[in-house]
VOGU-857096 format. One record per residue: residue number from 0; residue in three letters; x, z, y of N, C-alpha, C in turn. Coordinates in steps of 0.001 Angstrom, whole numbers, plus 524288, in hexadecimal, padded with zeros to 5 digits. Atoms other than C-alpha are relative to their C-alpha. Layout:
NUM_ALA_X_Z_Y_X_Z_Y_X_Z_Y
...
//
This chain:
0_UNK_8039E_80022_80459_7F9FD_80299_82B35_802F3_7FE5B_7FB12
1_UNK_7FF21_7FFF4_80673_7FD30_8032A_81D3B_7FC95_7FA8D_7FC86
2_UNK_80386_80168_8042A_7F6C8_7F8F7_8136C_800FA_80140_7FAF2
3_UNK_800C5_7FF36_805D3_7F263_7FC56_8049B_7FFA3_7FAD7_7FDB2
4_UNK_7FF88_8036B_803E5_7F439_7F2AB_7F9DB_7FFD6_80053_7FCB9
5_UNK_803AA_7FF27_80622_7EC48_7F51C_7EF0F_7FFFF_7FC4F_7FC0B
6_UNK_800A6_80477_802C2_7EAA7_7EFCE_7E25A_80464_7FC38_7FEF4
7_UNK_7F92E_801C7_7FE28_7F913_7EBD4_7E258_80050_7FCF6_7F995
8_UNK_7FCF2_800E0_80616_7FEF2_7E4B7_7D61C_803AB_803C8_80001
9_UNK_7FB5A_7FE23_8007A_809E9_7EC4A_7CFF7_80480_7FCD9_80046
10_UNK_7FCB5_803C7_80114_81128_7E1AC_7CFD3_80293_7FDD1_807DE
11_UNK_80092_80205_7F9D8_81053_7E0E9_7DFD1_80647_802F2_801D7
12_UNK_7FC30_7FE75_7FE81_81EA6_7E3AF_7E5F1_7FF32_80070_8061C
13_UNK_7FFD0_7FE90_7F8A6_82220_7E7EC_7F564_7FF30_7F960_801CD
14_UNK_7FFFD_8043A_7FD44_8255D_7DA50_7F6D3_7FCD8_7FBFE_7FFAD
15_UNK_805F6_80228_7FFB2_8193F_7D46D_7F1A8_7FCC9_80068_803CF
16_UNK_80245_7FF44_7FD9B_8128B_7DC46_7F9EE_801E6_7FE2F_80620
17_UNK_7FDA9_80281_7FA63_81AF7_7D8A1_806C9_7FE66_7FB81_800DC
18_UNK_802B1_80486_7FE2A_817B8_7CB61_80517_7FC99_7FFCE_7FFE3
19_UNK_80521_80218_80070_80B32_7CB3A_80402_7FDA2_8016B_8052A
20_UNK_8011E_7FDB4_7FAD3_80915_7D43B_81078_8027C_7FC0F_8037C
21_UNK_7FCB0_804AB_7FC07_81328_7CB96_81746_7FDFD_7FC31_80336
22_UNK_803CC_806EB_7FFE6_80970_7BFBA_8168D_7FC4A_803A2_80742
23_UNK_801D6_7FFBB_7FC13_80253_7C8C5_82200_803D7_803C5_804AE
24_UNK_7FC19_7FD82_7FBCA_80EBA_7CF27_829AA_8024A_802F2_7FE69
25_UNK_7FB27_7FE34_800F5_81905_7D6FE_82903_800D4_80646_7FC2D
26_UNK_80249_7FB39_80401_8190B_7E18E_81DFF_8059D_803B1_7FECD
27_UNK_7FCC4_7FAE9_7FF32_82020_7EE9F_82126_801B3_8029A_7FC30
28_UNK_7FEEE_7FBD0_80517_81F53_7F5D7_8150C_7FB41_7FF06_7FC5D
29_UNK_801D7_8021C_805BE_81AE2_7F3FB_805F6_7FFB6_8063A_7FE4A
30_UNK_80048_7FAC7_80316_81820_80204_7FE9D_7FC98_7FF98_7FB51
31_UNK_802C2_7FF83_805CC_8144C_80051_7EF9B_80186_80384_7FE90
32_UNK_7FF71_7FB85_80450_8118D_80E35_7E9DA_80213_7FD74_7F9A5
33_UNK_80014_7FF84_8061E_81664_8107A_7DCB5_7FE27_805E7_7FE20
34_UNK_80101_7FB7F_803AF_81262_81914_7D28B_8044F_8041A_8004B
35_UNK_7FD7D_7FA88_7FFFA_819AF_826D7_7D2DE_8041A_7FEC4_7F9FC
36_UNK_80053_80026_80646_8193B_826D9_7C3D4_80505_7FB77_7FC90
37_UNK_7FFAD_80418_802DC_81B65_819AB_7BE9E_802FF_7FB48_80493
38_UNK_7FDD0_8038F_7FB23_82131_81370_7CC42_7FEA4_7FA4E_7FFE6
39_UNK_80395_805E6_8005E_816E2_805E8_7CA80_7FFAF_80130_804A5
40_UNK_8029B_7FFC6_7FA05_81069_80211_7D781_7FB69_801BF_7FCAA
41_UNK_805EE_7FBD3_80060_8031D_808B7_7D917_7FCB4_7FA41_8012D
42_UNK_8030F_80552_8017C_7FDB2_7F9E2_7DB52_7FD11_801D8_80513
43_UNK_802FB_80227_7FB17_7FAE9_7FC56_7EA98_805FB_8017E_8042D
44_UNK_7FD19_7FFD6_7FD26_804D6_7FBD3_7F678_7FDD0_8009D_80450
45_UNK_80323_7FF04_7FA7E_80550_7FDC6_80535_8029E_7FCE2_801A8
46_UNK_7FE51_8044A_7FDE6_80A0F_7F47E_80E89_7FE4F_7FFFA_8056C
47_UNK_8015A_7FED3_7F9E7_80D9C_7F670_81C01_80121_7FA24_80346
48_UNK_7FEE7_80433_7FD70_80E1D_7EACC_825EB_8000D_80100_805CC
49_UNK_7FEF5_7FC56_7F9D4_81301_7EAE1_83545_7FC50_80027_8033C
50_UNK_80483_800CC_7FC7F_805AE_7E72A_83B90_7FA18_80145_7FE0E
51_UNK_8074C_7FF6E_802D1_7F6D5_7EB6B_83945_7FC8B_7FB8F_7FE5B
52_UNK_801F0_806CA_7FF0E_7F363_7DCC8_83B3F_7FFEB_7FEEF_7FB29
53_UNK_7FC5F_8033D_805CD_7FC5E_7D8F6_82F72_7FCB4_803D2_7FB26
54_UNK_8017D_7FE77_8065B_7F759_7E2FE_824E8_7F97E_800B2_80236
55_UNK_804D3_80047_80178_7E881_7E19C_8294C_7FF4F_7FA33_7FE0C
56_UNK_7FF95_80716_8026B_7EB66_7D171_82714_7FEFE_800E3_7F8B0
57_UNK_7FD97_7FFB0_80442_7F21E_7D6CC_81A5A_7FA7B_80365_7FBAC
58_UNK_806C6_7FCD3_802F7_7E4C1_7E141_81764_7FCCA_7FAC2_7FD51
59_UNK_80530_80294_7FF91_7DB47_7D545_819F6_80134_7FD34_7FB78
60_UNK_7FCD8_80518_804C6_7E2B5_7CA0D_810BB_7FFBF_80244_7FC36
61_UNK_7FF4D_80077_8059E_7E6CA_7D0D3_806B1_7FC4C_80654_7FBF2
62_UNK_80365_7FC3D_801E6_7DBBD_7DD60_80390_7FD32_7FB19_7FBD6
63_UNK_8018D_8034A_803B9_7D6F3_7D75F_7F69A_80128_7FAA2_7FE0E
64_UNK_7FB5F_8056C_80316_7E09F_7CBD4_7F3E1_8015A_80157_7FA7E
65_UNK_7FD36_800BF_804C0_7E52F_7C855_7E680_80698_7FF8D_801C8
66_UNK_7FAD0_8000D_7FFF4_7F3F2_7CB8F_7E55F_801B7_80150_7FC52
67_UNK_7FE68_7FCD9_8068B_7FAF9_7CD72_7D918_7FCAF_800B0_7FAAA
68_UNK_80455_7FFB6_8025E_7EEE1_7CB67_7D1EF_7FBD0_804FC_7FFB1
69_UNK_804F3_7FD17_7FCF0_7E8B9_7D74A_7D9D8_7FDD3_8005B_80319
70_UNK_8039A_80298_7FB76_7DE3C_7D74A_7E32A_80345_80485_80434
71_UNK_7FD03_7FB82_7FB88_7E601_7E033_7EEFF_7F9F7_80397_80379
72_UNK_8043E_7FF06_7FA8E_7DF3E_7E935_7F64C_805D6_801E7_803FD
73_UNK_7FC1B_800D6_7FA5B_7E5B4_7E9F1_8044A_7FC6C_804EC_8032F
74_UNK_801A1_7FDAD_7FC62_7E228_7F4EF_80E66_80305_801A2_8041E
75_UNK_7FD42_7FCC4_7FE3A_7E732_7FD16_81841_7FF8C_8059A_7FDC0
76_UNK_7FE2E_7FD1E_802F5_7EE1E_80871_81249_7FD20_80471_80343
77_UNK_80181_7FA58_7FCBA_7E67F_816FF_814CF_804EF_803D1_7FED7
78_UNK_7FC58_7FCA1_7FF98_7EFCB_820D4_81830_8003D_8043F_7FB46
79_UNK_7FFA2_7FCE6_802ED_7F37C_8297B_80D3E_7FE41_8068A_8007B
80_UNK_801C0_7FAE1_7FF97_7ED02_8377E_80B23_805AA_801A3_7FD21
81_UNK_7FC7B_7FCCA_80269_7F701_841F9_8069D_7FD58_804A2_7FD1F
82_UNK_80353_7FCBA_80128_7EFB0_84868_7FD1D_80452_802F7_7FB78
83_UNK_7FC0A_7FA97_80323_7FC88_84EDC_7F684_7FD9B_805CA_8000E
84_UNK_80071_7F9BE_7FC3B_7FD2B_85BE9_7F73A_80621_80203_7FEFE
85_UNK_7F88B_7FEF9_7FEB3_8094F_864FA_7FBEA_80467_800D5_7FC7F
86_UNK_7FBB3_7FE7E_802CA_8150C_86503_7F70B_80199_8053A_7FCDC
87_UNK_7FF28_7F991_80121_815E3_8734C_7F53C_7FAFE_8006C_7FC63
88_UNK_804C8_7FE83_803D0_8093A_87254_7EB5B_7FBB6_80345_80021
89_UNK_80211_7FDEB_80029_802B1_87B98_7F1AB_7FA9C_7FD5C_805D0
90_UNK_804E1_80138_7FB0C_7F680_87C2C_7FD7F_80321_80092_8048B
91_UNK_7FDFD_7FD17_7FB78_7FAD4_87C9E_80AE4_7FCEE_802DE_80131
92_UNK_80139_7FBA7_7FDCE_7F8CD_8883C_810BC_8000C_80044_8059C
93_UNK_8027C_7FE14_7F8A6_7F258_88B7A_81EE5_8028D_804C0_800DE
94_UNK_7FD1F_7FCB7_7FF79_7FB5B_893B4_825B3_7FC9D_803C6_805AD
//
C-alpha cells in the first residue's frame, strides 16, 4: 500500500517527511512530485512503509494534523488511472 500526503507545505523535504513517518516504522520510500514546468513540489507526496500495520498507525495519527502550519490530509494512495492517450496520437485500431 501506497500512502497520499496532501496538503503538503512547500517547504516539506524527503527528509522531513522520513521522520515524521519514522515515529510509526520503517519508511521505504518518499516521492514528492514536482511541477513539469516550474520544478516546485505540487504540495502532496507518497510514502511507502514496510508493513500495513505501520502506515494504517501512520493514516490514523496523522490524517488532519497540523504540520508546517498545514492541516495534512493522510490516506491510502488510489492507484493511478492512465488517462494519456497513445503515443502515436492517433485511436487504436481493432484489428
Amino acid at each position: 500500500m501506497t500512502i497520499y500526503v496532501g496538503n503538503l507545505s512547500y517547504r516539506a523535504t524527503e527528509a522531513d517527511l522520513r521522520a515524521v513517518f519514522a515515529d510509526y516504522g520503517e519508511v521505504k520510500r518518499v516521492v514528492l512530485p514536482t511541477d513539469r514546468e516550474t520544478g516546485r513540489m505540487r504540495g502532496f507526496a507518497f510514502v511507502d512503509m514496510s508493513e500495513d500495520t505501520q502506515e494504517d498507525a501512520a493514516i490514523a495519527e496523522l490524517d488532519g494534523a497540523e504540520w508546517m502550519g498545514r492541516q495534512l490530509r493522510v490516506n491510502k494512495a488510489k492507484p493511478r488511472e492512465d488517462n494519456r492517450r497513445p503515443s502515436w496520437g492517433g485511436q487504436k485500431q481493432e484489428s
